[in-house]
DOVEXVO-372443 format. One record per atom (N, C-alpha, C): residue in one letter; residue number from 1; atom name; x negated, y, z negated. Coordinates in nm, 3 decimals. Layout:
<sites>
SITE  kolmar  padren  vexse        X        Y        Z
SITE       A     NUM     CA        X        Y        Z
...
</sites>
This chain:
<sites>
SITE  kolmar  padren  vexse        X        Y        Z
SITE       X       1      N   -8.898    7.882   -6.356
SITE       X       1     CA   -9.011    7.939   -6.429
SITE       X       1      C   -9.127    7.957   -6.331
SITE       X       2      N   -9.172    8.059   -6.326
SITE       X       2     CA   -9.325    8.137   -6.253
SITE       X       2      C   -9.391    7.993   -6.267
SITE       X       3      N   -9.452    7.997   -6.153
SITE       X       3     CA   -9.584    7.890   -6.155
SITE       X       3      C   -9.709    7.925   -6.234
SITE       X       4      N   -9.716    8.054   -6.267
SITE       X       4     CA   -9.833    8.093   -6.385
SITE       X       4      C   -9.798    8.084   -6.515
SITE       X       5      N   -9.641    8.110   -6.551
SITE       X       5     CA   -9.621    8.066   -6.693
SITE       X       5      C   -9.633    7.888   -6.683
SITE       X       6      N   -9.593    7.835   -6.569
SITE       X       6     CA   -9.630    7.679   -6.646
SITE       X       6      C   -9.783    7.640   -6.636
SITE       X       7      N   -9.876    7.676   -6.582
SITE       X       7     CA   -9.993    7.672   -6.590
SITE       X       7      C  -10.054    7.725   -6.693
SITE       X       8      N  -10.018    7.840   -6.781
SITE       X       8     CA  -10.045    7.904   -6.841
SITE       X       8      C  -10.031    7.790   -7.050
SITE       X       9      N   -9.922    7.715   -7.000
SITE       X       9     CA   -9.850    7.620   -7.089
SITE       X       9      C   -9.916    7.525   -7.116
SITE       X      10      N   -9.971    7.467   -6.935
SITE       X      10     CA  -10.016    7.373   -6.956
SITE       X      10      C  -10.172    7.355   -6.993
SITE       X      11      N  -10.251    7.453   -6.937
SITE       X      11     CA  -10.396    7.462   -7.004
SITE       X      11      C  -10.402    7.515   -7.159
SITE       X      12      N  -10.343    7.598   -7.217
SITE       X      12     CA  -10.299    7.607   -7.310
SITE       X      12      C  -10.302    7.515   -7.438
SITE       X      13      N  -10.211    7.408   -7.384
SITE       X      13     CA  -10.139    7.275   -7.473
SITE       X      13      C  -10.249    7.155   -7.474
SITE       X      14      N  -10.330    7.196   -7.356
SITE       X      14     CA  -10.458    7.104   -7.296
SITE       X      14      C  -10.595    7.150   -7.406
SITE       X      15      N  -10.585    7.286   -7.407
SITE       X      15     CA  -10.716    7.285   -7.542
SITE       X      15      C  -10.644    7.280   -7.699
SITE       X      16      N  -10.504    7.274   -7.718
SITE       X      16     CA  -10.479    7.230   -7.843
SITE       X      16      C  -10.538    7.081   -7.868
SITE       X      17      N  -10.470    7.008   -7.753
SITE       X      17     CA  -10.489    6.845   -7.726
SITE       X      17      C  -10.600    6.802   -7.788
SITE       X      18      N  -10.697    6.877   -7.639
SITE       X      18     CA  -10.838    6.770   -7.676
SITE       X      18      C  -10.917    6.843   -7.797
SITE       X      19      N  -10.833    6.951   -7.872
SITE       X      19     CA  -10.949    7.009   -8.027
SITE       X      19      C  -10.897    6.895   -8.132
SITE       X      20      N  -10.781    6.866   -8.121
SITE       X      20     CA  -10.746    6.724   -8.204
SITE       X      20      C  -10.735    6.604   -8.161
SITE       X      21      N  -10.799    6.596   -8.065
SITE       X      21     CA  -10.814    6.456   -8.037
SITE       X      21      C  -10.972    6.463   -8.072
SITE       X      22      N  -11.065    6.554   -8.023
SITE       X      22     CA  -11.203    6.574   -8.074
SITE       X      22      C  -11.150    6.531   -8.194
SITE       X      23      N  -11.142    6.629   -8.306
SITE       X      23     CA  -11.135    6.645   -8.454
SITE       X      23      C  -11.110    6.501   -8.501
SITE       X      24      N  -10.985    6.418   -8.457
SITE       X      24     CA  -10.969    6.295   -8.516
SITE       X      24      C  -11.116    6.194   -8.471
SITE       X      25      N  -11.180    6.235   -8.403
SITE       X      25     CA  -11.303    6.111   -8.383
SITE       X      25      C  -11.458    6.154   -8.429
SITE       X      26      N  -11.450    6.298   -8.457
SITE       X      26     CA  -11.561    6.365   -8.476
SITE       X      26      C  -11.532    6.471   -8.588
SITE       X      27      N  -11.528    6.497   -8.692
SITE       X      27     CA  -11.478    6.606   -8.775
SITE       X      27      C  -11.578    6.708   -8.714
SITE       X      28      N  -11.697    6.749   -8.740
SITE       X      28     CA  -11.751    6.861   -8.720
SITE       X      28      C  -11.778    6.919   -8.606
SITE       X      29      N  -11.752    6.794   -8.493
SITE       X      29     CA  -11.757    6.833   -8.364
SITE       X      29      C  -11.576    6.904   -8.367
SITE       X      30      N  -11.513    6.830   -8.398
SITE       X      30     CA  -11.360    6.896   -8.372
SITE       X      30      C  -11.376    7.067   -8.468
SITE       X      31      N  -11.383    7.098   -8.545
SITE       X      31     CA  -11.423    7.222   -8.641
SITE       X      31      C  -11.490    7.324   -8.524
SITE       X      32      N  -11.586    7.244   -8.479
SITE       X      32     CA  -11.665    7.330   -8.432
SITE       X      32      C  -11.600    7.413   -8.319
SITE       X      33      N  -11.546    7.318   -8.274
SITE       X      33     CA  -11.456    7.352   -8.161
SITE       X      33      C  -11.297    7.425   -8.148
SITE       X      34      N  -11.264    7.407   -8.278
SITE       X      34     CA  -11.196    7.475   -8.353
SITE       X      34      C  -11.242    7.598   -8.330
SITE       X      35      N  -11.323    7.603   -8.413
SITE       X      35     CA  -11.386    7.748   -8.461
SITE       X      35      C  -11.388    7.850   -8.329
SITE       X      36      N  -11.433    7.809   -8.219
SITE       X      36     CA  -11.457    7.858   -8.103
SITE       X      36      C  -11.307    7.933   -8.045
SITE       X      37      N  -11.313    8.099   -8.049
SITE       X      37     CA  -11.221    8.159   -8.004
SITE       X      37      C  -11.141    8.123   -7.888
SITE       X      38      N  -11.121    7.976   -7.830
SITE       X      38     CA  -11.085    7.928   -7.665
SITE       X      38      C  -10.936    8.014   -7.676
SITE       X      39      N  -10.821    8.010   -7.767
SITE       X      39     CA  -10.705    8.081   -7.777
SITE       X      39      C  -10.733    8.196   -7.711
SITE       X      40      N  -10.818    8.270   -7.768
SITE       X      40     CA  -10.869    8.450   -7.763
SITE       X      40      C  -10.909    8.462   -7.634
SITE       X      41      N  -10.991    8.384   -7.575
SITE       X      41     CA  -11.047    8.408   -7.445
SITE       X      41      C  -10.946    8.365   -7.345
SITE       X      42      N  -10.917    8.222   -7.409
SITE       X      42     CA  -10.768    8.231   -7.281
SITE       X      42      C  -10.650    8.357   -7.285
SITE       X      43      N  -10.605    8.456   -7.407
SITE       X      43     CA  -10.503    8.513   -7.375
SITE       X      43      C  -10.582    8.607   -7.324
SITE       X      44      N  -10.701    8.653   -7.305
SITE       X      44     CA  -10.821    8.801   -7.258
SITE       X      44      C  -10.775    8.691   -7.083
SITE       X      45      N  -10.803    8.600   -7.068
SITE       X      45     CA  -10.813    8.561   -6.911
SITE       X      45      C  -10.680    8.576   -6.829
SITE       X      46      N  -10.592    8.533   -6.946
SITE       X      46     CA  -10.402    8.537   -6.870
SITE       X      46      C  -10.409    8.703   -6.864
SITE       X      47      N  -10.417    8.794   -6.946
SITE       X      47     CA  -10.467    8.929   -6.924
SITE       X      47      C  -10.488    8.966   -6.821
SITE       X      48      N  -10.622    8.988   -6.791
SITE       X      48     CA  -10.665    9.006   -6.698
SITE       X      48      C  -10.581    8.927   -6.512
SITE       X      49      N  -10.572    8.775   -6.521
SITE       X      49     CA  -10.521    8.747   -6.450
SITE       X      49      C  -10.370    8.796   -6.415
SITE       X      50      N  -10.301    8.843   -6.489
SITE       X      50     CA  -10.160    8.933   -6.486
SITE       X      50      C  -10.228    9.084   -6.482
SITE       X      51      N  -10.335    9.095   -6.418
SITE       X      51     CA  -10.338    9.224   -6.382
SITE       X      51      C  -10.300    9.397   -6.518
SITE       X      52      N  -10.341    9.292   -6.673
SITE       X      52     CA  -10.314    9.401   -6.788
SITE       X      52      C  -10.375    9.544   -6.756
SITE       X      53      N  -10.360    9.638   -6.823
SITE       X      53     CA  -10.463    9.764   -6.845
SITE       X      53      C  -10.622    9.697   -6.899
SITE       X      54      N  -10.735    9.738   -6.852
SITE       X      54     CA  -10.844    9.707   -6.918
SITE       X      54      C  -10.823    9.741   -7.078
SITE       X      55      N  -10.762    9.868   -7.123
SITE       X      55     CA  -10.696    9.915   -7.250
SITE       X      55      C  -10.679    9.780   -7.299
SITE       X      56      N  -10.567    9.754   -7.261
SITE       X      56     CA  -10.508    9.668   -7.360
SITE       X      56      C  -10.541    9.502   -7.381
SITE       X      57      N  -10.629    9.496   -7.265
SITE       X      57     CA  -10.750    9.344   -7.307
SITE       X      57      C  -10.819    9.425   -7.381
SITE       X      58      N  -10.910    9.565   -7.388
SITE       X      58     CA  -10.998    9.545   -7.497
SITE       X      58      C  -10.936    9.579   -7.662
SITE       X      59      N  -10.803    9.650   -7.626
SITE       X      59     CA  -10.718    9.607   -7.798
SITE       X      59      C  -10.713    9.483   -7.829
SITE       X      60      N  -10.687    9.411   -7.763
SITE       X      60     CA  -10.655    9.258   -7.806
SITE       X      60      C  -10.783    9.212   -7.849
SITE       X      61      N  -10.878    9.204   -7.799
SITE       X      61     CA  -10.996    9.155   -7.838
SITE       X      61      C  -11.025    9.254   -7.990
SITE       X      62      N  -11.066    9.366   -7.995
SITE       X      62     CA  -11.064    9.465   -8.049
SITE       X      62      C  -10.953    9.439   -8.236
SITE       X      63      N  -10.815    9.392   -8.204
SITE       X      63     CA  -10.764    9.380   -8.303
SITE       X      63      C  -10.830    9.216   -8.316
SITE       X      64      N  -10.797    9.153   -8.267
SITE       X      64     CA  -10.813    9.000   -8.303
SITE       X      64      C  -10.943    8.990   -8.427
SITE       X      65      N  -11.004    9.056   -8.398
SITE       X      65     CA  -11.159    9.082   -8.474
SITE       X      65      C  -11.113    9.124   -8.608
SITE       X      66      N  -11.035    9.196   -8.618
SITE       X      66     CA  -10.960    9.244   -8.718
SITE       X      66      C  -10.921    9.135   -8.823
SITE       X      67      N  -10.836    9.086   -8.760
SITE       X      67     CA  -10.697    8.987   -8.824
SITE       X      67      C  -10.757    8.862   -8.846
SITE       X      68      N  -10.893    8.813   -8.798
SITE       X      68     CA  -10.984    8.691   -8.826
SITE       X      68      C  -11.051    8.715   -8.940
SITE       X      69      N  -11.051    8.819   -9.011
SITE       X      69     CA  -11.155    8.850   -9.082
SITE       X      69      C  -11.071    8.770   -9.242
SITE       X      70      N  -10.934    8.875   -9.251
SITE       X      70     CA  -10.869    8.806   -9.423
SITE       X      70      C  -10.820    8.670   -9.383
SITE       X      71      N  -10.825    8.582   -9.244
SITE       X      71     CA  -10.772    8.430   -9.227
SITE       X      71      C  -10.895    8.343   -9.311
SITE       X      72      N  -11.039    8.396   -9.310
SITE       X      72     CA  -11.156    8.312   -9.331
SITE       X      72      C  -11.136    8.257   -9.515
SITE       X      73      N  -11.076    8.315   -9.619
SITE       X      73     CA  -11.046    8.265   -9.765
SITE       X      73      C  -10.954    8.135   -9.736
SITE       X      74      N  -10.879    8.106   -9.617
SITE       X      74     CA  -10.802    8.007   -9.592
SITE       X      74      C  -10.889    7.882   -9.607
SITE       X      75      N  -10.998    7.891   -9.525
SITE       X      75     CA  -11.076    7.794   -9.482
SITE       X      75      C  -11.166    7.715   -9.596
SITE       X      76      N  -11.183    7.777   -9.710
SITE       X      76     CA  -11.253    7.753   -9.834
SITE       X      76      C  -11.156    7.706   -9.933
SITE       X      77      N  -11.030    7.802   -9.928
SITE       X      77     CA  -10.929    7.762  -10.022
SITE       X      77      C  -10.847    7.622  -10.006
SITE       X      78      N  -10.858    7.583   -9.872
SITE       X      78     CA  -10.811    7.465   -9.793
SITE       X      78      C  -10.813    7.297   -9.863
SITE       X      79      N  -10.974    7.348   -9.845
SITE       X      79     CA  -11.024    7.178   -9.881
SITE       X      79      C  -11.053    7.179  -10.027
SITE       X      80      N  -11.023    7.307  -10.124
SITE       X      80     CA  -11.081    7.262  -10.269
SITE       X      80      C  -10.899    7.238  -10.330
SITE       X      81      N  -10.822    7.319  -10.261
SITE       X      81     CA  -10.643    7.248  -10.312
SITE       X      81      C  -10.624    7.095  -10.282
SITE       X      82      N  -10.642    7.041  -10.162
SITE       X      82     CA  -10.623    6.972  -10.114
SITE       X      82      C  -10.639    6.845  -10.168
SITE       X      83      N  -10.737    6.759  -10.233
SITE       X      83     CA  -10.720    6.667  -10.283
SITE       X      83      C  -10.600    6.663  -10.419
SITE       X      84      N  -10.615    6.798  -10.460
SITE       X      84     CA  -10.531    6.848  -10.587
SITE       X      84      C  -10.425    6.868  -10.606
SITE       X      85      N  -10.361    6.890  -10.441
SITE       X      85     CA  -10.214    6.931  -10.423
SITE       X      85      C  -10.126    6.859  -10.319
SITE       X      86      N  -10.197    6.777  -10.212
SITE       X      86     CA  -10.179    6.737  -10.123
SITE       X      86      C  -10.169    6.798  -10.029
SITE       X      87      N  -10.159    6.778   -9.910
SITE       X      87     CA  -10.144    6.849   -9.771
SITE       X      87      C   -9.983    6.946   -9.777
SITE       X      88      N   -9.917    6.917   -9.756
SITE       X      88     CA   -9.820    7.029   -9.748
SITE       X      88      C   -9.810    7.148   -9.936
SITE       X      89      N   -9.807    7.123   -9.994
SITE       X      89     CA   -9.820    7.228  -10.079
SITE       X      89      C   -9.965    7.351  -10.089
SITE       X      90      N  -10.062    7.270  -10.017
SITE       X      90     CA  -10.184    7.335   -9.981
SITE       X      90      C  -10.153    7.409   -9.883
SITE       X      91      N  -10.082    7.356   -9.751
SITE       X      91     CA  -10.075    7.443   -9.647
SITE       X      91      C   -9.984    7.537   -9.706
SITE       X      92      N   -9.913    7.533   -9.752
SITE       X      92     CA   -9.801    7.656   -9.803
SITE       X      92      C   -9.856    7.747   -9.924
SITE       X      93      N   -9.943    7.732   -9.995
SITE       X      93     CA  -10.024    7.791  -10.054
SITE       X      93      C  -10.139    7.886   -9.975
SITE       X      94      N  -10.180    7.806   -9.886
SITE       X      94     CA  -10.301    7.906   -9.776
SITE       X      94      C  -10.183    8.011   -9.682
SITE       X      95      N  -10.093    7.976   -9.660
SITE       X      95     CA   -9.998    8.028   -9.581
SITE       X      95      C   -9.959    8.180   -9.671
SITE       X      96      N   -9.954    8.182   -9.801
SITE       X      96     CA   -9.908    8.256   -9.885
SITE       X      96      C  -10.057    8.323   -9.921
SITE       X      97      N  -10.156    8.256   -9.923
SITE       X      97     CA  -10.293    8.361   -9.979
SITE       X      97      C  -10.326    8.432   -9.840
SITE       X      98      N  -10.309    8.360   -9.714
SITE       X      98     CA  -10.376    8.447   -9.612
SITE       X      98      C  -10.275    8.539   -9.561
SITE       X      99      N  -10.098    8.507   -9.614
SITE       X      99     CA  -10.045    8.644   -9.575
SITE       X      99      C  -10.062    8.763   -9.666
SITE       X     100      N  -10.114    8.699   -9.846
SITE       X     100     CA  -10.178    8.865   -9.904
SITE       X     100      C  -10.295    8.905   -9.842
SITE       X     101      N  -10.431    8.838   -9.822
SITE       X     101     CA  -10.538    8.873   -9.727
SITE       X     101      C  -10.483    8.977   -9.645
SITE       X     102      N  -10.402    8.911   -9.572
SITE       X     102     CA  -10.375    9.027   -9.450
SITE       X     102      C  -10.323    9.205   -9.507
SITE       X     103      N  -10.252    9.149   -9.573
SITE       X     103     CA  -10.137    9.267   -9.629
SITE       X     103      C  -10.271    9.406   -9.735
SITE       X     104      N  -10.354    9.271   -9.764
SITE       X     104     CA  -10.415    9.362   -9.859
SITE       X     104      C  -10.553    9.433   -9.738
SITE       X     105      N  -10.590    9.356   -9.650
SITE       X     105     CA  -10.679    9.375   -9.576
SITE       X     105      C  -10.669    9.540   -9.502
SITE       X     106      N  -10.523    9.478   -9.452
SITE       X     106     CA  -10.463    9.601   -9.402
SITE       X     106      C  -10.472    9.747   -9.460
SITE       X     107      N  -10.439    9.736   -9.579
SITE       X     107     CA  -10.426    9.875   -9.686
SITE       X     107      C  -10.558    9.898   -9.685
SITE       X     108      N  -10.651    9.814   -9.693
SITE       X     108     CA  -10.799    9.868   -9.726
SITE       X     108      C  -10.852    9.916   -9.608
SITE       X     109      N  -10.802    9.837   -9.490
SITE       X     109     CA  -10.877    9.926   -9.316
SITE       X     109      C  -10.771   10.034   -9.349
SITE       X     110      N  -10.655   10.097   -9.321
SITE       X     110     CA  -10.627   10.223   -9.329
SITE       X     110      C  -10.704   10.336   -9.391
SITE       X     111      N  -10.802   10.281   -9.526
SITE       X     111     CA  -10.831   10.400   -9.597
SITE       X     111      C  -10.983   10.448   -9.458
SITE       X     112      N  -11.044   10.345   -9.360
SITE       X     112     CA  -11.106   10.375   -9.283
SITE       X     112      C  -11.058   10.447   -9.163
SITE       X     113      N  -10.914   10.401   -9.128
SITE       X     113     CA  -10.864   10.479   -9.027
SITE       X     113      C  -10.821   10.372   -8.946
SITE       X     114      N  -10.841   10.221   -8.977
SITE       X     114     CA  -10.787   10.181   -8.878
SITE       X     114      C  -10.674   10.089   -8.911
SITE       X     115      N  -10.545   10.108   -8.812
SITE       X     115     CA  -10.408   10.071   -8.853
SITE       X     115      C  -10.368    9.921   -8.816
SITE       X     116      N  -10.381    9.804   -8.891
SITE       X     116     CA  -10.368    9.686   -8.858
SITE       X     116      C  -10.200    9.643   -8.833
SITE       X     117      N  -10.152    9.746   -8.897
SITE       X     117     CA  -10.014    9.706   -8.926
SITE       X     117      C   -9.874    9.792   -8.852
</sites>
């Protein structure tokens, strides 16, 4: 394996780490940090560092903006199931509302022109 795909793995696996290791000692500090696009900017940096089209770092950025938008009903719908349903029937419930979000999101950017799907 390329020495940039395991680097790529390992910083990667390194900001999953410390957003839940934050989160378990700090909730709003972990959230916060959550919240913070580090995924998005790291795949815009492996991009760029693999030498992409400028094109197609600014699609990626460009769609991502997109597809964040119907994930945000997850985040509300989350914590009011949750005492009510427990953790796994909640996650499979948000899993199922944010794949209509998307589906429906989608149909509604087409009538603007732009193709999510």
């Amino acid at each position: 394996m390329p020495t940039l795909v395991i680097v790529k793995y390992l910083v990667t696996a390194a900001v999953v780490v410390v957003v839940s290791e934050v989160a378990k000692r700090h909730e709003k500090a972990g959230a916060l940090i959550a919240s913070l696009p580090l995924v998005t900017l790291l795949v815009l940096c492996w991009l760029y560092v693999e030498k992409q089209p400028t094109s197609r770092i600014a699609n990626h950025a460009w769609y991502t903006f997109w597809y964040v938008l119907p994930t945000l009903p997850m985040f509300l719908v989350f914590p009011a199931l949750l005492p009510r349903l427990g953790f796994w029937p909640t996650l499979g419930c948000c899993v199922v509302l944010t794949a209509t979000c998307f589906w429906g999101f989608a149909l509604l950017m087409q009538r603007f022109g732009i193709d999510l799907l």
